[in-house]
TORTI-395973 format. One record per residue (C-alpha): x, y, z; residue number from 1. Coordinates in steps of 0.25 Angstrom, whole numbers, padded with zeros to 4 digits. Example, Ala and Ser with C-alpha at 12.3 -4.5 7.8 and 13.67 -1.06 7.14 Angstrom:
! TORTI-395973
SITE    c1    c2    c3 num
SITE  0049 -0018  0031   1
SITE  0055 -0004  0029   2
! end
This chain:
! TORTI-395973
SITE    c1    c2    c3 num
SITE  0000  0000  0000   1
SITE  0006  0015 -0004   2
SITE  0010  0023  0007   3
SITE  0005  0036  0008   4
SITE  0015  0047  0013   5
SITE  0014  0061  0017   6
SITE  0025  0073  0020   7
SITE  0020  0087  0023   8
SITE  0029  0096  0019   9
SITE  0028  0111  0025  10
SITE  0028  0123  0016  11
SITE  0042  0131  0020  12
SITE  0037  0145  0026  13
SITE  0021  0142  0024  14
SITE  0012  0134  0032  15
SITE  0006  0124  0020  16
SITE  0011  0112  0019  17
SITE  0010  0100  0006  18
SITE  0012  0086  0005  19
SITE  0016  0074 -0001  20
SITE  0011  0061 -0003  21
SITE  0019  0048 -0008  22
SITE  0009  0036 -0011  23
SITE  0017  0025 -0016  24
SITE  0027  0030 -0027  25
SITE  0018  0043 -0030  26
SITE  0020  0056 -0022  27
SITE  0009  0067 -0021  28
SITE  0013  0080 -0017  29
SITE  0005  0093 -0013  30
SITE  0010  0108 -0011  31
SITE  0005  0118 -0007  32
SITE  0009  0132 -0015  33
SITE  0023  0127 -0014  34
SITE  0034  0128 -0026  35
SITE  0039  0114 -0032  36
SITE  0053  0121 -0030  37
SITE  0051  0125 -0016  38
SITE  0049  0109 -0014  39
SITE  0060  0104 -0022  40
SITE  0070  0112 -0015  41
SITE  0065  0108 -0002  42
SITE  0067  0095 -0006  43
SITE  0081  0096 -0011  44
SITE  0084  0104 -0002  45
SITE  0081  0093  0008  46
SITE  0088  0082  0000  47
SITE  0099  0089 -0006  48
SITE  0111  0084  0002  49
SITE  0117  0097  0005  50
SITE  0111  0111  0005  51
SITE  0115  0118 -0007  52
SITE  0127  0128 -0006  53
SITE  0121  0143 -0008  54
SITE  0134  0147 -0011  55
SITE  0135  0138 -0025  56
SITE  0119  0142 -0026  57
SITE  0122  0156 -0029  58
SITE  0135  0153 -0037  59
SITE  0127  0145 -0046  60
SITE  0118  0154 -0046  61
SITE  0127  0166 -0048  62
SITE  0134  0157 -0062  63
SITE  0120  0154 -0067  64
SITE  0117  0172 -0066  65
SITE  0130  0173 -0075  66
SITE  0124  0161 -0083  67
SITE  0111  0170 -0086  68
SITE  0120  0181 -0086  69
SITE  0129  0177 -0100  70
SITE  0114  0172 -0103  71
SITE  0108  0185 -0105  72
SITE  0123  0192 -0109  73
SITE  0120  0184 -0120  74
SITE  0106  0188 -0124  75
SITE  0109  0204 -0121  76
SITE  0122  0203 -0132  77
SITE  0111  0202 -0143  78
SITE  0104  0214 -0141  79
SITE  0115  0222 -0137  80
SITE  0122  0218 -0151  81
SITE  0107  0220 -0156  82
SITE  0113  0234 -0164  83
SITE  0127  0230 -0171  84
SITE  0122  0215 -0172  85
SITE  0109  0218 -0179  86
SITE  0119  0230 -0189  87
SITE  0129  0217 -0191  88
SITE  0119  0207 -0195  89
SITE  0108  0218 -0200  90
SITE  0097  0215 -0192  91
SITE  0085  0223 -0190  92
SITE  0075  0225 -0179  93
SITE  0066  0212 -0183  94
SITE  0079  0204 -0186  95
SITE  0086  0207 -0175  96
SITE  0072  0202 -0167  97
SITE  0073  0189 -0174  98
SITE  0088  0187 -0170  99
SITE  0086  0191 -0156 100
SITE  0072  0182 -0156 101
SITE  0081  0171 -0162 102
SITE  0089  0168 -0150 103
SITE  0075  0165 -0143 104
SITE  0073  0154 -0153 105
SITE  0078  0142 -0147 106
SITE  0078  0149 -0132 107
SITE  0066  0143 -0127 108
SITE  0067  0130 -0132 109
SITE  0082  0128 -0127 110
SITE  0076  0132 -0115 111
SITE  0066  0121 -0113 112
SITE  0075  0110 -0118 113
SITE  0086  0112 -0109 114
SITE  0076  0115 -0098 115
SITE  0072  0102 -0101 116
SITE  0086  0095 -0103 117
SITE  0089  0102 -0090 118
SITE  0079  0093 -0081 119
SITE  0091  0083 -0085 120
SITE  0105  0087 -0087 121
SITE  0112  0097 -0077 122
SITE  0110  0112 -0078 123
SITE  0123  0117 -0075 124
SITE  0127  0110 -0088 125
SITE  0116  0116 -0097 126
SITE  0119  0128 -0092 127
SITE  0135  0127 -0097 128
SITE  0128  0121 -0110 129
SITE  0119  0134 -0112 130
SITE  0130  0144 -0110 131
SITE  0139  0135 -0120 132
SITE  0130  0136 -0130 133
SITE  0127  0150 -0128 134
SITE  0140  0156 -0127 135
SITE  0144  0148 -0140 136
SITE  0132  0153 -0148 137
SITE  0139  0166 -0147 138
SITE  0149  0165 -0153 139
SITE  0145  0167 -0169 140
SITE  0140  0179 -0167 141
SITE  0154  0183 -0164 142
SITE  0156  0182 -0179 143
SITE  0145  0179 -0188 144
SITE  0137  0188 -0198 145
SITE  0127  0177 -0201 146
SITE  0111  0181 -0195 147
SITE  0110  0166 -0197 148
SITE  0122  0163 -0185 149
SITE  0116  0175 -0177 150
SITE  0102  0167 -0177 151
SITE  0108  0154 -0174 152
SITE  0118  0162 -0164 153
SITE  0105  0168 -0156 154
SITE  0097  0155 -0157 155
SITE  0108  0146 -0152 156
SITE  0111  0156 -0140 157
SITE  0096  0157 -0138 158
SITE  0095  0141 -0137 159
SITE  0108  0141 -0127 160
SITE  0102  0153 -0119 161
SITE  0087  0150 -0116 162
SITE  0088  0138 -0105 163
SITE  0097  0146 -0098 164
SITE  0087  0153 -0087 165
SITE  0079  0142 -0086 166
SITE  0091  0132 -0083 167
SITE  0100  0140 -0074 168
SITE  0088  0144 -0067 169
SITE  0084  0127 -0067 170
SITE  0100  0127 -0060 171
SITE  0098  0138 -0051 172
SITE  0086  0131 -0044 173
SITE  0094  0119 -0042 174
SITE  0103  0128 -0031 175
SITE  0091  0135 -0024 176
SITE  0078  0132 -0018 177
SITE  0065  0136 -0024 178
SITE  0063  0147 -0015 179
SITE  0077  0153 -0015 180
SITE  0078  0152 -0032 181
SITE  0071  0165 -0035 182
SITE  0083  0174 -0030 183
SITE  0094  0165 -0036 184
SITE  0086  0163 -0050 185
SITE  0084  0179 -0051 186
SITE  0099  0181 -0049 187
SITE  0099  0171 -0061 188
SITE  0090  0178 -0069 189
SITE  0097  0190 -0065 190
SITE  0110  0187 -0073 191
SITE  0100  0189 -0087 192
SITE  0100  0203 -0081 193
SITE  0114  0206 -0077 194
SITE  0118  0198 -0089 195
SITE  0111  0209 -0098 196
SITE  0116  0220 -0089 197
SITE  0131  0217 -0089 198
SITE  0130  0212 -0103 199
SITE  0124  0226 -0110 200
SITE  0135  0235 -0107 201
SITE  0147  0224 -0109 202
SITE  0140  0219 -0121 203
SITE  0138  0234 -0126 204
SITE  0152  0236 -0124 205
SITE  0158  0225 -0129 206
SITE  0148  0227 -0142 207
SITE  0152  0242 -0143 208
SITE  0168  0240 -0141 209
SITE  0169  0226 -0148 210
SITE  0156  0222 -0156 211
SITE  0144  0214 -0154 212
SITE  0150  0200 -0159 213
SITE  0158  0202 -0146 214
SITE  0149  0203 -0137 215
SITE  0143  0190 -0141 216
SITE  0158  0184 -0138 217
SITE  0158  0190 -0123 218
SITE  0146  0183 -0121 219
SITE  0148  0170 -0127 220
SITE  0162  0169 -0118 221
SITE  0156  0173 -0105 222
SITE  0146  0161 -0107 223
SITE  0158  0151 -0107 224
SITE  0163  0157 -0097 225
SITE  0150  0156 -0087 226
SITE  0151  0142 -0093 227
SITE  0166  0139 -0087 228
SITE  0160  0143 -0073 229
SITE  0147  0136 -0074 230
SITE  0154  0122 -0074 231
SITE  0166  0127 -0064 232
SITE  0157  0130 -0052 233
SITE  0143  0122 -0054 234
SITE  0145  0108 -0051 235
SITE  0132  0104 -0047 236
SITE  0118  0106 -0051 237
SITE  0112  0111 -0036 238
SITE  0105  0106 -0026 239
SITE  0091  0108 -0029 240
SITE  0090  0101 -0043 241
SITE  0083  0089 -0049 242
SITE  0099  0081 -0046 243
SITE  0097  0084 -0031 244
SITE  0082  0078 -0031 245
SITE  0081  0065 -0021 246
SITE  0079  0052 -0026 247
SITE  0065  0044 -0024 248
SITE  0070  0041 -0009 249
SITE  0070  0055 -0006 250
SITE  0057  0058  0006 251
SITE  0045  0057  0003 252
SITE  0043  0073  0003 253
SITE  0051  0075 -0007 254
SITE  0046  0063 -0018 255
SITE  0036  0072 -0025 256
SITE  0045  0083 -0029 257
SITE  0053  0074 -0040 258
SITE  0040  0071 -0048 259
SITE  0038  0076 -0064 260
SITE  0028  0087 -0064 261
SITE  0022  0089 -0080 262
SITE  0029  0101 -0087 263
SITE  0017  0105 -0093 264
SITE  0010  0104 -0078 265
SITE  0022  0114 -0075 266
SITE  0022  0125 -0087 267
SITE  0006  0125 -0087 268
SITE  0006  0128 -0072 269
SITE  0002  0145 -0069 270
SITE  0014  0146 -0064 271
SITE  0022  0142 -0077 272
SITE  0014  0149 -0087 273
SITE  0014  0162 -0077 274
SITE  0029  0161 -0077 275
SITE  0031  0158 -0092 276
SITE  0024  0170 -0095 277
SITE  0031  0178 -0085 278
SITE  0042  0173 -0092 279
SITE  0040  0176 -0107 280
SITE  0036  0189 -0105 281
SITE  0048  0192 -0097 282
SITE  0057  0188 -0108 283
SITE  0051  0194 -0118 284
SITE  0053  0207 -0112 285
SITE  0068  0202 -0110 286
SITE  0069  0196 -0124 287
SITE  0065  0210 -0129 288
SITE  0076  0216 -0119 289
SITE  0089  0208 -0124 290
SITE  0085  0210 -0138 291
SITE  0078  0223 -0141 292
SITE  0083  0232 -0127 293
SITE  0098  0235 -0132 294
SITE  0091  0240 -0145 295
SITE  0079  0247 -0139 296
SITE  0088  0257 -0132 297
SITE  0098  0260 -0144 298
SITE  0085  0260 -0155 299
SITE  0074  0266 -0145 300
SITE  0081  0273 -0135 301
SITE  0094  0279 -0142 302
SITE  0102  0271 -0135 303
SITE  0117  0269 -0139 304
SITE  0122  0253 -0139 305
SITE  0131  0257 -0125 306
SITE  0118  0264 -0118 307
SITE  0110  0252 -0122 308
SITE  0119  0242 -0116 309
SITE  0119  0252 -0104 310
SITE  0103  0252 -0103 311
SITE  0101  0237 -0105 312
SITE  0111  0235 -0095 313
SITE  0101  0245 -0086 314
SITE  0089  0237 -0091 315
SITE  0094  0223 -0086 316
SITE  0099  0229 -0074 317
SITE  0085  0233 -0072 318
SITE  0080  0218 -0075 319
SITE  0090  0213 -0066 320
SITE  0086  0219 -0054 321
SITE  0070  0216 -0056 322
SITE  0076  0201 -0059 323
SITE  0084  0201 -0043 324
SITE  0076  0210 -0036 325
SITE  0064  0200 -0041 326
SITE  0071  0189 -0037 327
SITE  0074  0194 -0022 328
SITE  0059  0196 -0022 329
SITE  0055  0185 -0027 330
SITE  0063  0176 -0018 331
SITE  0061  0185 -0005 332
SITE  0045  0183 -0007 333
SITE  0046  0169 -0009 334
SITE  0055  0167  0003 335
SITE  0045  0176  0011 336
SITE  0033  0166  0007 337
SITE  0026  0175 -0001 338
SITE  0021  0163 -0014 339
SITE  0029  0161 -0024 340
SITE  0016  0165 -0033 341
SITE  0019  0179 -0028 342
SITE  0034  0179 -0027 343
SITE  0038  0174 -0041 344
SITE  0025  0173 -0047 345
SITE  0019  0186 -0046 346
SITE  0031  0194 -0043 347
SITE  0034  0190 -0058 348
SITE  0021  0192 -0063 349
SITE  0022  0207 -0058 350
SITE  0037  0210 -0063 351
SITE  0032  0206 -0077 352
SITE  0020  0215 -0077 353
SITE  0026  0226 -0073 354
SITE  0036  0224 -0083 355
SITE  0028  0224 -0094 356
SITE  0021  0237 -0087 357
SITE  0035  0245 -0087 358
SITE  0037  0239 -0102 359
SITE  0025  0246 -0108 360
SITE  0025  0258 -0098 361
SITE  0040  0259 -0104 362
SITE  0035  0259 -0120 363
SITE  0025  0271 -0115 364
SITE  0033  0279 -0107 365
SITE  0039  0291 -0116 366
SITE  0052  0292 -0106 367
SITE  0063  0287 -0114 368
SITE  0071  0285 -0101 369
SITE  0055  0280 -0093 370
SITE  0054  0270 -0105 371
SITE  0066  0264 -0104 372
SITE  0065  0263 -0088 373
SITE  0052  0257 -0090 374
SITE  0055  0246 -0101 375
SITE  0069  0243 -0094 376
SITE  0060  0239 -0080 377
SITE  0049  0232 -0089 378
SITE  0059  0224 -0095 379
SITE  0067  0221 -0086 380
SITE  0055  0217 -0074 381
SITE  0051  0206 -0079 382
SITE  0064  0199 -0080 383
SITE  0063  0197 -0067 384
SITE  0054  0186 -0067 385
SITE  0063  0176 -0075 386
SITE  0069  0170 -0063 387
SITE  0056  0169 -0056 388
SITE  0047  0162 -0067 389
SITE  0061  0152 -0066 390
SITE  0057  0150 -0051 391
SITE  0043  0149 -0054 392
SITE  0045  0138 -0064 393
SITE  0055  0131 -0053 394
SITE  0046  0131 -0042 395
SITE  0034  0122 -0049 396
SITE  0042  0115 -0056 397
SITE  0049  0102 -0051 398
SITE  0064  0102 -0051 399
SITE  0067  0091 -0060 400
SITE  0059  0099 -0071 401
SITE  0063  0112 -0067 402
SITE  0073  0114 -0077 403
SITE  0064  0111 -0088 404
SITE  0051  0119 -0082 405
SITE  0063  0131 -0081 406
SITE  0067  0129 -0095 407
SITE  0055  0128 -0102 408
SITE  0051  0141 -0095 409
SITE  0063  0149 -0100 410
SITE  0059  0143 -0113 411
SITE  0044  0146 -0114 412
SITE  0048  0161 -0107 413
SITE  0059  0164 -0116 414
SITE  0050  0162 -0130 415
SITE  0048  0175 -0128 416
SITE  0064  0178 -0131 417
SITE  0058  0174 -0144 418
SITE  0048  0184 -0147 419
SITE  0050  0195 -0142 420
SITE  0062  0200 -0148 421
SITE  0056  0198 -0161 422
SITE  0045  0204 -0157 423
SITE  0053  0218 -0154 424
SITE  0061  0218 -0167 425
SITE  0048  0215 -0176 426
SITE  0041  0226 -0168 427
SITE  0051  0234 -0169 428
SITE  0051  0233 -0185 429
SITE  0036  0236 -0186 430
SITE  0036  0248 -0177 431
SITE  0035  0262 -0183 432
SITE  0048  0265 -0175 433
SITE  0059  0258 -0166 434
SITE  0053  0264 -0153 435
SITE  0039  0260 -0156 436
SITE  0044  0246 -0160 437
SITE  0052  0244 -0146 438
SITE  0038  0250 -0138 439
SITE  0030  0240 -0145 440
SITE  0040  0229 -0142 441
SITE  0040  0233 -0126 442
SITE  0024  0233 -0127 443
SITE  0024  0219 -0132 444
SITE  0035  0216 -0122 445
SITE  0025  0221 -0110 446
SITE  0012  0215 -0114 447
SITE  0020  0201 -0113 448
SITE  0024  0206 -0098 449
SITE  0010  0211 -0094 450
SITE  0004  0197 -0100 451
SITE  0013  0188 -0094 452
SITE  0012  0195 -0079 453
SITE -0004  0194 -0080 454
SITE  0001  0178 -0082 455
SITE  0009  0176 -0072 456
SITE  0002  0183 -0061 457
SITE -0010  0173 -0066 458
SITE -0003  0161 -0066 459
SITE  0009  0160 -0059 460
SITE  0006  0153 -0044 461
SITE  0019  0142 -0042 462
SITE  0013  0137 -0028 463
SITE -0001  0131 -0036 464
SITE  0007  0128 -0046 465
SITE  0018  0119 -0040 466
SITE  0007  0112 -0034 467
SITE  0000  0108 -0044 468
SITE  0014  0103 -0050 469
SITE  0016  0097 -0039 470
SITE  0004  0088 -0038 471
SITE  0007  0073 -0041 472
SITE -0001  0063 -0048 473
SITE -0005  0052 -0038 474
SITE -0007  0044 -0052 475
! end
């Protein structure tokens, strides 16, 4: 006859408690309102066999900023090399759109396939793989005059580019419990930022003193470099991965954790389809930055090639504070019991709808300095929210299928890498003139914001949702 069994196991910080049930071989678990990742991390952090050094947490996580870092140094170099790259290769608006847009192509489905891959093979050899790949992809433009070997160029670094979030992000919650993550994956995001922000004015210089074909080469080399330190000083995977999960013999509290829960249960949950949407419009607004802002300010603004890389460094810097200060926020209210519905889910929701307010306010605003004020905080705000839609995704969904719940996020958020770049360079040509064509652009760029907030707000709620995930089949 089956034995029943029963653990309670207390919520930490709140008086609800859940259970789980093993009868025979099949285990039944209930939670109340509480995160798969929060779980999880009690689990291993009860069966790991020695508490993880936060020391080597924070040096990891301070190689995979650098990693995200070179990652966006890589996608800044395009547009600030958008002038004399598009005269070498004579490119138009709408042509320069298509080449920017191109890099997108393959983004989003690298991005699911080594999300996928990385359920199975280490993460800290992808990683080394990715920023391979990436750096060597650089290296024709260094002498080619073939639009051909640009494309191939762009959509090669593109493929090599877009797991990248989703996967250090996947190794970075294998070093931190889920309700510590939300700092730590914002100072990872935060390298995008800085990355940008050192990147304009180095770049800028080294494309004004030495050319554009350079710029790619400083790029390409500091990848290797990264690359050389990765495998020097990470050795192990961390301990709160699917490696460090107990074997069947593990207590009964514990059993339930390592069950397969259906991907399509995961990305049709509120909580996912808020956070995808939170997502796309985000990079589509950051999309529009990389590509079109170094040109914006020279074309619309009267910029020269030196004050543009000044003011896009200024605009990043502007996104990197909303990116840390949100994730000191973010963190502090989880930590304080406030639901993570509210400290992730909302929080997010708002920055993005307030972005796409200080976008259109921007496009009205007759200031040229207001404008720019305006477009540079619109933009930048809802950058903020990629690290916390990564927690989001992490916290309903189960370790060993986190990596490809992350993955196929990055990859469903970032199709919009894909349009919105075109979408700027086509509206740019059909405009009466240049300025009109960006304020249409921007227009477009905060309805997507507006949208996608109304979305979120509506949807996202991770504590029902890991519940619902959570539930076992009996049969």
């Amino acid at each position: 006859m089956p034995v029943w069994k029963a653990v309670i196991v207390p919520r930490i910080g709140r008086s609800e408690t859940g259970y789980i049930l093993q009868f025979g071989e099949i285990w039944i678990t209930r939670r109340l309102n509480v995160s798969i990742g929060e779980i999880e991390s009690r689990r291993h952090a009860s069966t790991a066999p020695a508490a993880p050094s936060t020391r080597r947490a924070w040096l990891v996580t301070g190689l995979l900023f650098v990693f995200m870092l070179i990652n966006f140094a890589d996608k800044a170099v395009m547009g600030l090399a958008a002038k004399p790259m598009s005269e070498t290769f004579g490119l138009d608006s709408a042509e320069y759109g298509h080449v920017a847009s191109s890099f997108f192509l393959l983004f989003s489905i690298s991005a699911v396939v080594i999300g996928v891959l990385a359920n199975r093979v280490p993460t800290r050899w992808l990683l080394v793989g990715l920023a391979v790949v990436w750096s060597l992809s650089q290296a024709p433009m260094i002498w080619t005059t073939s639009i051909g070997v640009l494309f191939a160029s762009r959509i090669v670094l593109g493929a090599a580019e877009g797991p990248a979030f989703g996967l250090a992000n996947h190794s970075l919650h294998k070093w931190f419990v889920d309700s510590r993550r939300q700092l730590p994956s914002s100072v990872l995001a935060l390298g995008s930022s800085v990355g940008t922000l050192l990147a304009a004015p180095a770049l800028t210089w080294v494309i004004v003193h030495h050319g554009w074909r350079e710029a790619f080469a400083a790029v390409a080399i500091l990848g290797l470099v990264w690359c050389a330190a990765w495998v020097l000083l990470v050795r192990s995977e961390g301990p709160y991965g699917a490696e460090s999960a107990p074997t069947q013999a593990a207590p009964v509290a514990n059993a339930a954790i390592e069950d397969h829960t259906s991907y399509w249960r995961i990305f049709l949950s509120g909580t996912s389809i808020g956070s995808l949407a939170l997502g796309f419009a985000a990079y589509f607004g950051l999309a529009i930055s990389v590509a079109w802002l170094p040109r914006f300010l020279q074309e619309s603004r009267g910029f020269s090639m030196t004050g543009a890389g000044n003011a896009t460094a200024v605009f990043w810097a502007v996104a990197g504070l909303f990116i840390l200060g949100t994730g000191i926020l973010s963190q502090r209210l989880t930590l304080a019991g406030i639901t993570t519905t509210w400290s992730r889910g909302m929080l997010s929701a708002a920055l993005v709808f307030g972005g796409g307010l200080c976008t259109i306010a921007g496009v009205m605003v007759h200031s040229p300095m207001g404008s720019l004020i305006l477009l540079m905080i619109g933009l930048g705000a809802p950058t903020s929210v990629f690290a916390i839609t990564q927690t989001l995704a992490g916290e309903i969904a189960p370790v060993r299928q986190r990596g490809a719940v992350l993955g196929v996020g990055v990859g469903i958020s970032t199709l919009a890498g894909v349009i919105a770049p075109t979408v700027m360079g086509n509206l740019l040509d059909s405009a009466s003139d240049t300025v009109a064509g960006y304020n249409n652009g921007f227009t477009v760029v905060a309805m997507v914001c507006v949208a996608a907030a109304m979305v979120g707000a509506a949807l996202i709620r991770p504590g029902r949702d890991a519940a619902r995930l959570r539930t076992i089949s009996s049969s």
